[in-house]
N, C-alpha and C positions, 0 to 999 in steps of 0.2 A: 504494500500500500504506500502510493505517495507521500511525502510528508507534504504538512500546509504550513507555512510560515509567515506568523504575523508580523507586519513590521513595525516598531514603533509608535507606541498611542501619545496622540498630542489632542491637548483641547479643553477647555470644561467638561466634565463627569456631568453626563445626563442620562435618563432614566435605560433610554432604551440606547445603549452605547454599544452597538455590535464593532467586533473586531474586521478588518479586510485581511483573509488570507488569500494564499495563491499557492497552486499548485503546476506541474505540468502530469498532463496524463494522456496518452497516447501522442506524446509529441507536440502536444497543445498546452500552450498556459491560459490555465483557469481561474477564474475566481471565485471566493464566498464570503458570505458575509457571517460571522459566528457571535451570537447574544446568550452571555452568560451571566445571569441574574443571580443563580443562586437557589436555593430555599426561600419558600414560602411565597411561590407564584401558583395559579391556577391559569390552563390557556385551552382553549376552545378551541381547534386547527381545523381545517382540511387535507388536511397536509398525509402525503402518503406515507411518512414514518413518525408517530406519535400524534394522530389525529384523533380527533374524539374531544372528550371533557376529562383533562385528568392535572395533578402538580407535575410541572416541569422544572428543568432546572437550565435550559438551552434552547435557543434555537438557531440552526444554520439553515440559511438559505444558500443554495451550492451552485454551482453555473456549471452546465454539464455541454458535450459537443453537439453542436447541429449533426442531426442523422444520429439521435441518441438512440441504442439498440438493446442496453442490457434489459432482465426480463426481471429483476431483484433491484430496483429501484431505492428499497427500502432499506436493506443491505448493505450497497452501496453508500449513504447517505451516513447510515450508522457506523461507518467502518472510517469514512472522511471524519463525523464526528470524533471519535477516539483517536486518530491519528494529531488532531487539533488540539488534542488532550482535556473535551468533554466528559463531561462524568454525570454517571445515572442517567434518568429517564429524561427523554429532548422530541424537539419536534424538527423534521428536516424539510424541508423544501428544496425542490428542482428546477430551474429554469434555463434556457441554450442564450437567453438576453446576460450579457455581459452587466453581474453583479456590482461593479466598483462605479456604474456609473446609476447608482442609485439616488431615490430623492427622499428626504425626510422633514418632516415638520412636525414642530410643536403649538400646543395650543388648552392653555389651560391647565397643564398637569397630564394632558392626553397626548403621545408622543408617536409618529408612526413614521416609519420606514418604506419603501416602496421599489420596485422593480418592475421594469417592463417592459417586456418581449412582444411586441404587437404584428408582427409582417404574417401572423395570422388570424383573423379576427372574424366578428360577423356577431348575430344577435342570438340570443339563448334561443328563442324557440323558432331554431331554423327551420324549412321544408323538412320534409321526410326523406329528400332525395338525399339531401348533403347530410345526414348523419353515416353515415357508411364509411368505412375508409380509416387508414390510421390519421390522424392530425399532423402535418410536420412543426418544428418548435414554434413556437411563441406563447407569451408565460406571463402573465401579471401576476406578481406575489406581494403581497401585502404583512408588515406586522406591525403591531399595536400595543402598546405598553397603556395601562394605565394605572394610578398609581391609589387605589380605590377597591375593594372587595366587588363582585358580582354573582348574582346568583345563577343558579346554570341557567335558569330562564335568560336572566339578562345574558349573561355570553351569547348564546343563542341569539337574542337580540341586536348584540353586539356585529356580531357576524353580517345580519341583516343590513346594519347600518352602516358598516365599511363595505361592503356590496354593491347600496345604493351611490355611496361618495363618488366609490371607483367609476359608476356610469357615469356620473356627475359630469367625471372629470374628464372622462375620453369625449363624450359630448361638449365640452367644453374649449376641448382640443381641438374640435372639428374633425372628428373621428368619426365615423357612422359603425356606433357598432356597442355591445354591451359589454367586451369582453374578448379573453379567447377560450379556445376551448377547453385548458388546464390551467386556469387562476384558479388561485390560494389563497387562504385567510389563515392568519393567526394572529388572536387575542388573547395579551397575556393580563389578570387582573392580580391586584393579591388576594394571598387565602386569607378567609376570614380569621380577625382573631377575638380572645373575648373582650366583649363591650364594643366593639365596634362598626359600625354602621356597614350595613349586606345592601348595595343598591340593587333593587328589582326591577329597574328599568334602566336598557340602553337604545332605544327607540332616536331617532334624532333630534327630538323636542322635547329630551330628557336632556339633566346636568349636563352626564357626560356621553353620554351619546351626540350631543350637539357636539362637545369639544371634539370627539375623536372622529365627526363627520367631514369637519374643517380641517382638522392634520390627514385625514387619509386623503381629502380632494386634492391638499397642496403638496403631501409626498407623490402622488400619481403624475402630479402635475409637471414638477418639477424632474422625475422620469421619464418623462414621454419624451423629450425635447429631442435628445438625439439619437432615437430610434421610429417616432410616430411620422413615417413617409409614407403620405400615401398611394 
């Protein structure tokens, strides 16, 4: 397994501070973005390695080769993680859009990151014809720190509402489209502790649903620039 090597962190300490590693793999140098919090995060993913509602303690988003083939995705992802010198349970994410030219914004205490792969795109509820077929790359990934308790409902919600941002934002770009066909979420909130407030709504006309509406639109936004050609 390759190694990933972070290079030097410089900056203000904020919430959702992923590391840029870099790899080469089959010839190719790669990038990823690696977010290690720690204990006592809860995160909601889609994500094909640690997706679900469970505590995490990481998450990498990885930049894999156009014409990606392996059939263990999830393995793969896991095995980068550890190599990165990740520990315990994470969530990984894939995309063939070149990781280091990410966007991120904050807003509120609601902090998101963003990536995105768009040269294949088009609207969720396409024809029946264009469903068929493998997809070639293109990847919007999205994560989300807030720094706040949620209940699985609101994760769920949460989900919902960086969802919405993300069309926001590609409609915003003048993009005609909702998405691609493998965009990812990941919301990380903290675990509850005692005596402290459990918000049950992340809706966008909630707290902090509004805040992490506005960092997901401006992180998307802010990725789009040098890959959204239409």
């Amino acid at each position: 397994m390759p190694a990933l090597l972070p290079p030097p962190r410089t900056g203000a300490a904020r919430l959702l501070d992923p590391e840029h590693l870099t790899r080469v793999e089959d010839g190719e140098r790669l990038h990823a973005l690696l977010w290690r919090p720690g204990p006592g995060w809860r995160m909601v993913s889609s994500a094909v390695l640690g997706g679900g509602i469970a505590e995490r303690a990481w998450v990498l988003n990885a930049q894999v080769a156009h014409g990606y083939r392996r059939t263990d995705p999830a393995r793969h992802l896991a095995g980068l993680a550890r190599a990165a010198g990740a520990r315990g349970p994470g969530v990984g994410l894939m995309t063939a859009a070149d990781v280091s030219a990410h966007g991120r914004a904050r807003d509120g205490g609601a902090e998101a990151v963003a990536t995105a792969g768009v040269s294949v795109r088009g609207w969720a509820a396409a024809p029946q014809e264009c469903t068929t077929g493998v997809a070639p790359p293109g990847t919007v990934n999205i994560v989300v720190a807030l720094p706040v308790a949620l209940s699985d409902a609101a994760l769920v919600n949460a989900v919902m509402t960086a969802t919405e941002a993300k069309v926001q934002a590609l409609l915003d770009a003048g993009l005609d489209c909702s998405g691609t066909p493998t965009d990812a979420v990941c919301v990380a909130a903290r675990a509850p502790r005692d005596g402290a407030d459990v918000h049950a709504f992340a809706g966008p006309r909630s707290e902090w649903g509004a805040r992490l509406a506005r960092a997901v639109h401006r992180a998307v936004r802010a990725a789009l620039p040098a890959v959204a050609h239409p």
